[in-house]
N, C-alpha and C positions, 0 to 999 in steps of 0.2 A: 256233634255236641250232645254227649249223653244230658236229659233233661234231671236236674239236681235242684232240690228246696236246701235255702231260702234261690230262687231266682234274681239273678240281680240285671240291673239296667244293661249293662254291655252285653249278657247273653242276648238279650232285644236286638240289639246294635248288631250281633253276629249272625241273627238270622235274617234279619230283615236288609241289612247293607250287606253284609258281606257274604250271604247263601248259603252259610253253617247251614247243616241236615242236623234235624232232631231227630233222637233217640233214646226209645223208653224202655229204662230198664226192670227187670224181672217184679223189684218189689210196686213198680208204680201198675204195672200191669194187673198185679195181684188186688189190690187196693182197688180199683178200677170194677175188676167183675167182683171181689164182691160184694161193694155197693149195689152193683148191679143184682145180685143173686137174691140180697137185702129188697131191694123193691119187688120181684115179683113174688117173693114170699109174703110183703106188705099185703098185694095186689092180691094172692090166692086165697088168703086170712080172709077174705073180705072189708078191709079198713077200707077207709074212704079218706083222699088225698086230694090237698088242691093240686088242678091240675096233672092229674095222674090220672082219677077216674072222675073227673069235675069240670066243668066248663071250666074259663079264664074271664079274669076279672069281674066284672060286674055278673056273671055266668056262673062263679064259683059253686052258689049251690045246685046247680044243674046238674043230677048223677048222669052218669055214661055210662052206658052196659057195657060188659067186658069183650061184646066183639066189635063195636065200634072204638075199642080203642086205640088201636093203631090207626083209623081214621080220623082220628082226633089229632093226634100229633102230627100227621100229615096235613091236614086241613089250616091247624094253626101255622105253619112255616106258610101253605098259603094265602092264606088272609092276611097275614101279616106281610108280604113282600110288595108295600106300598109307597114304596121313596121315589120320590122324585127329585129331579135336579142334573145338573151334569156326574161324572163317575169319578169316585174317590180314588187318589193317587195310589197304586198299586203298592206303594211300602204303606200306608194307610192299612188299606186290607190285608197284608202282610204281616205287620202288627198284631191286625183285631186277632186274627188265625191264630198265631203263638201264644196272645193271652187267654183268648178261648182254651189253648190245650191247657194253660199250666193251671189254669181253672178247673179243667174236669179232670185234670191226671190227678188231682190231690184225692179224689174218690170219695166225694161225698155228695154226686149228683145222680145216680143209678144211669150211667149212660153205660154201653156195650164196649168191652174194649175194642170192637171194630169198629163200634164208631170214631172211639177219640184216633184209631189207628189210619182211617180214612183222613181224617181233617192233617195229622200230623205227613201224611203220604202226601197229601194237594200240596202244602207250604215246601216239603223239599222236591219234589217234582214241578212246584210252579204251576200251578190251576190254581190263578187268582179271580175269582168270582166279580163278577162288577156288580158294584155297589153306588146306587144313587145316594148322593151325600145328606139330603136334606129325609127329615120325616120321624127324626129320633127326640124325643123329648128328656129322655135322662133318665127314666123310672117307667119302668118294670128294666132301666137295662139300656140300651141301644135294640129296641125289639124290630123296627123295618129293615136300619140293614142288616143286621146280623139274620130275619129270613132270608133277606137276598144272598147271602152267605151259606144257608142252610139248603137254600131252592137246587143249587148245584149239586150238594151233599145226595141228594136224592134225583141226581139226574134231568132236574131243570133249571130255569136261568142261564146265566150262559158267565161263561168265564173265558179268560186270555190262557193260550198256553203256546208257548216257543213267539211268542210278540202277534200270534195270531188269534181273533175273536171266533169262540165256537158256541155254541148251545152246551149245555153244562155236561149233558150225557157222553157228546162227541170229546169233549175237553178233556172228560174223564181219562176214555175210550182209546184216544189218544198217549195218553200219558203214564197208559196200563192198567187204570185203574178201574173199579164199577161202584155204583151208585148201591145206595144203600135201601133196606127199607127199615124206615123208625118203629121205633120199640116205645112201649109204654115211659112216658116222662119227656123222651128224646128232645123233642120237635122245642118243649119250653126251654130242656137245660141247653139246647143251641140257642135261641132265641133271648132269653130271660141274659145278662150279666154289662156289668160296662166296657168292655173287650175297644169297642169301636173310640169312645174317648180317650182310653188309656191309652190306646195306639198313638190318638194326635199329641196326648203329653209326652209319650218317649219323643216321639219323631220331635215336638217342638223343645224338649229341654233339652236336644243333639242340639237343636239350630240356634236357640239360645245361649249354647254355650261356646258355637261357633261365632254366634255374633259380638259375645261379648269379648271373646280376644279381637276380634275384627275394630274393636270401639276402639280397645286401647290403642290397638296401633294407629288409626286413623286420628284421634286423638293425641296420640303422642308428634306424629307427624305435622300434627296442626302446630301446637307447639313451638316446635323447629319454625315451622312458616312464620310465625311472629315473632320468632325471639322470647318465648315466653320462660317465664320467672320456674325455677326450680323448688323454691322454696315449700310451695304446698305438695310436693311430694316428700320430704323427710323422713325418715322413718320414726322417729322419736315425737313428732307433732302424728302423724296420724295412730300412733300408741295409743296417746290418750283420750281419742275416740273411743277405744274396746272394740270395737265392730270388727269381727274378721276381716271382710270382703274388702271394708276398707283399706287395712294395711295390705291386704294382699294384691290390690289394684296398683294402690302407689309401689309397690315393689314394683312389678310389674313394668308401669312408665318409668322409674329408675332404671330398668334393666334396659327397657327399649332407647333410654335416651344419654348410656352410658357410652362414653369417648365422644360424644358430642364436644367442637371443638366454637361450635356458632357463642358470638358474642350476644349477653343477655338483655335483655331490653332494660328501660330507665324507668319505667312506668314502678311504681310503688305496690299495682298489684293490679292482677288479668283479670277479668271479668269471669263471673262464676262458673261458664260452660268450659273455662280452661280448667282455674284456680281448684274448683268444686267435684275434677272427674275420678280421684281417690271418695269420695261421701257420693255419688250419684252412681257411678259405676261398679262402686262396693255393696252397695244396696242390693243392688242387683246382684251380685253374686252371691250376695246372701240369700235371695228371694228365690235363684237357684239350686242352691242345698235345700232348700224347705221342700222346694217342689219332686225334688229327686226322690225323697226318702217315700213323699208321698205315692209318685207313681209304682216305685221300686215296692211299696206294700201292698198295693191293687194287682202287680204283679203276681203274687203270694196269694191271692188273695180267692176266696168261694165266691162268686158273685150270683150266682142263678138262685129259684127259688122252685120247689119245696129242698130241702135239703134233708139227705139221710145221715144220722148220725146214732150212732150207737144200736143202730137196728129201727130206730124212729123215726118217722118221718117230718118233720119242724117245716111250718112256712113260717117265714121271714120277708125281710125286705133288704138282705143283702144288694143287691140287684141295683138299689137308690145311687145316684153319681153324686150323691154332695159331693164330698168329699172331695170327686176329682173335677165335679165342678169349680169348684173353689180356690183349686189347684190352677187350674188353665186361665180363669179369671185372673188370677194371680200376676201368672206366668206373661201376661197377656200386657198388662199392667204395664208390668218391670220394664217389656221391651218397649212398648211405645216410649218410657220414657229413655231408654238408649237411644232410641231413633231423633227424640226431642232434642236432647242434647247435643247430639251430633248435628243437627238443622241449626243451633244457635253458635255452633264454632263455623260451620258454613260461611254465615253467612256474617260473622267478623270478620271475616276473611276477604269478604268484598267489599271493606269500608278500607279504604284510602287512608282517612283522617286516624284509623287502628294502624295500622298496619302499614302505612309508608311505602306501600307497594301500587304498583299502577290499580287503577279503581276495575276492579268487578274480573282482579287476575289475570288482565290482558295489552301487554303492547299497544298502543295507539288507538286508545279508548276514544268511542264518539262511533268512528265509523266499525270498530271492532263491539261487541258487546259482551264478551268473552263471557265467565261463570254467572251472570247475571238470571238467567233461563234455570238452569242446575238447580239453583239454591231455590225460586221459586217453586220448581218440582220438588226440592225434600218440603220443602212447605207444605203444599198440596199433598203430599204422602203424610209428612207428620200429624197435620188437621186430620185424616183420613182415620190414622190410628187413633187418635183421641174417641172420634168419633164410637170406632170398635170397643176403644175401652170398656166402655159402659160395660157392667157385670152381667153376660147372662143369668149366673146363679141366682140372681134375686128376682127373677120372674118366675113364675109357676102357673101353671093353665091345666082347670083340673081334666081330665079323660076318663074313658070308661064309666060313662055315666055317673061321673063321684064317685068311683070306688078307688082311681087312682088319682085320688084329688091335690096332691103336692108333688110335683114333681123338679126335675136339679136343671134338667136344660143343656146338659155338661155336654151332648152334640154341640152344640151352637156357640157354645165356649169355646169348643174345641175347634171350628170351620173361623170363628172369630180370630184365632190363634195363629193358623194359619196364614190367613190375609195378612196379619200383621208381621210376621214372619218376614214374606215376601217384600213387605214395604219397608222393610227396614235394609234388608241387603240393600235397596236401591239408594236410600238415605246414607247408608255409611259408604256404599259404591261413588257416590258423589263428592261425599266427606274427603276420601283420597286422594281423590283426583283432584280437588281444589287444594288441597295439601301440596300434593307434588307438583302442579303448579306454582304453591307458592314457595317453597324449596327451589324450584331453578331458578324463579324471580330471584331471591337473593342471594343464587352460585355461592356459599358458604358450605363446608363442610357438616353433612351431619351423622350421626351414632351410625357405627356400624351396622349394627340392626336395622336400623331403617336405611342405610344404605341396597342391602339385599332387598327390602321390599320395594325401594323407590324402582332399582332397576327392575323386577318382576315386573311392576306394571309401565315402566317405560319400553321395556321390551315387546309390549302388544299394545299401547296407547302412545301417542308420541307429543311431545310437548304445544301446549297450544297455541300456535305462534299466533295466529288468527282466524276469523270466524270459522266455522265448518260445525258439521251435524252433530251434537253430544247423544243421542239415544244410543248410539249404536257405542259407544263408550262405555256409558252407564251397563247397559247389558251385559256388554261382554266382560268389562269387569265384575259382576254382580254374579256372574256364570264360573268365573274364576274363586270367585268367594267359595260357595256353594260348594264345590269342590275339594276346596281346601287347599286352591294354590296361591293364596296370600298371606 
């Protein structure tokens, strides 16, 4: 994939899921040196640059003489490679990599075309750097792991390459490639940008938007299991909403629950986890365009700091994650309430007195205790997400002795985002499976469309006559999600 401005989300998607090789053409190269050519012409002038000949942060007035300054940008990748925690998931770092390049190929950071040529060689060759997930505040950027990202660049750290763990040199080494040594600027424009959060926003508004078709159908499935009322999906009642997402959800269960031949229930009206899934699930897909346009621009976007433009050199605070802290906060949000909702059709579904089917979706209740366990776990997951809800964004703890006194936090949004992620496929994983449970309970014909997905997951889960272990249910449908074979 030759690398092309504006950048959009699915190029993400190509390199990081499907191994698309980037490739940079003539004029991004051009652009690249000579920003480059622009800084050390700065640099021989004698100007004086933060960060180019100046300490960092609280440091900034600190001059650096002109031979320690390639020991300075070394230095910084080292002091800074201070994360701790377990190692972020390999498309995480995958990510950070590709928005680092389309960050410095736009050529207003003075890095070396070999450098940005090394970082682009690691990501299609596959020397993925490990990266402790914790240690990143959001401002100056993702600065600990994006060193541990940079420590490789220069032949330490240690990265994976062919699924095997090496010291970064050998990983190189390996994969043909050699270690670099940094040039004036280098070490911050690696270090300084939001690369590492923007990553978890692509990867979570792919999963995000996996889960929200994942709602519907579980959702519409439920549905069926009750006999439930058609009327709040119409398309002429959810019109006059206005809200996109909304008439586009209720299409959506129209589609899924068309040739449906099941007779409809008597009740006057479902309870709002059914009634209310065109306004709750439409939100959310709104809250999903919002978020898209946003990452899709951080994409595009300069993020490091001093930046050269027009032959000058500007600090800034591009670098700052609001923005896509706010974003992932956001994003974060939305799904826990997917996951919410999906835990209160659950767990209709194990009330008798609703639903006219054996209590708690099992055959010879008492000594069986059938989905009763399930629904309590989307509980426990759902509490769990509320819990993450809460907005990193609006915490800030100042660093660098108050010089970087406000910071986004937008890591922490972002590992926030994830967990939630995970607990939600479990949640709708369960949602299903109580669904097609309660679909056999009342052997009635249901929509084509959910015809093919009831048999997909009868085909690897088999109806639940009585007791036996659900974990291994949950997962292995939860793993079929993930995939994308439901």
């Amino acid at each position: 994939m030759e690398l092309k401005y504006p950048v959009k989300i699915n190029d993400f998607f190509k390199v990081v899921f499907e191994g698309e090789e980037i490739t940079l053409n003539r004029t991004i190269m051009k652009e690249v040196s000579r920003s480059y050519k622009e800084l050390i012409g700065f640099i021989k002038s004698g100007n004086v640059g933060y960060g180019i000949n100046t300490g960092f942060g609280k440091l900034a007035g600190t001059r650096i003489s002109e031979k320690e300054l390639l020991n300075l940008q070394k230095n910084i990748v080292l002091s800074h490679a201070s994360g701790v925690g377990k190692y972020m998931d390999e498309d995480v770092v995958l990510g950070a990599m590709f928005a680092r390049v389309t960050s410095l190929a736009r050529g207003y950071s003075g890095v070396k075309p070999d450098t940005l040529k090394l970082l682009v060689d690691m990501i299609n060759r596959r020397v993925i750097p490990l990266i402790p997930e914790k240690g990143s505040v959001g401002a100056s950027g993702d600065l600990a792991p994006s060193a541990h990202m940079a420590l490789v660049m220069i032949g330490k750290g240690k990265a994976t390459y062919s699924g095997k763990v090496y010291p970064g040199k050998t990983a190189l080494k390996k994969a043909g490639l050699k270690p670099i040594k940094l040039s004036p600027k280098e070490g911050l424009a690696l270090l300084n940008g939001t690369h590492f959060m923007t990553s978890m926003g692509c990867i979570g508004l792919w999963h995000a938007k996996n889960l929200l078709r994942l709602a519907n159908i579980s959702a519409a499935l439920s549905i069926e299991g009750i006999k439930g009322r058609l009327e709040p999906f119409n398309s002429k009642l959810n019109r006059l909403r206005g809200h996109k997402g909304q008439s586009k959800v209720a299409s959506e269960i129209r589609r899924l629950l068309k040739g449906s031949s099941r007779k409809r229930t008597e009740r006057v009206q479902d309870p709002y986890s059914f009634r209310c899934v065109p306004q709750v699930h439409g939100a959310i897909f709104d809250v999903i365009g919002y978020v898209e346009k946003v990452f899709e621009t951080e994409l595009n976007s300069v993020t490091d700091n001093p930046l050269l433009i027009d032959g000058r050199v500007y600090s800034g605070g591009n670098f700052h994650g609001e923005p896509i802290a706010f974003a992932l906060d956001f994003l974060g949000i939305a799904i826990t309430e997917l996951s919410s909702i999906s835990e209160r059709r659950t767990a209709q579904l194990m009330d008798p007195s609703f639903t006219a089917l054996p209590p708690f979706l099992v055959e010879w209740p008492g000594v069986n205790s059938g989905f009763m366990l399930p629904q309590v776990t989307a509980a426990a997951l759902v509490s769990q997400n509320k819990i993450l809800s809460h907005p990193a964004s609006v915490d800030s703890i100042p660093t660098s002795a108050n010089q970087e006194d406000h910071v986004s936090m937008g890591l922490n949004a972002g590992l926030k985002l994830m967990e939630i992620i995970d607990n939600t496929y479990y949640v709708l994983a369960i949602e299903l499976l109580a669904g097609a449970q309660a679909v056999d309970l009342r052997n009635g014909k249901i929509s084509p469309a959910l015809r093919k997905i009831h048999r997909k997951i009868r085909g690897n889960i088999p109806f639940y006559k009585r007791d036996r272990e659900h974990s291994g249910a949950i997962l292995h449908l939860s793993r079929m999600m993930r995939k994308g074979e439901i």
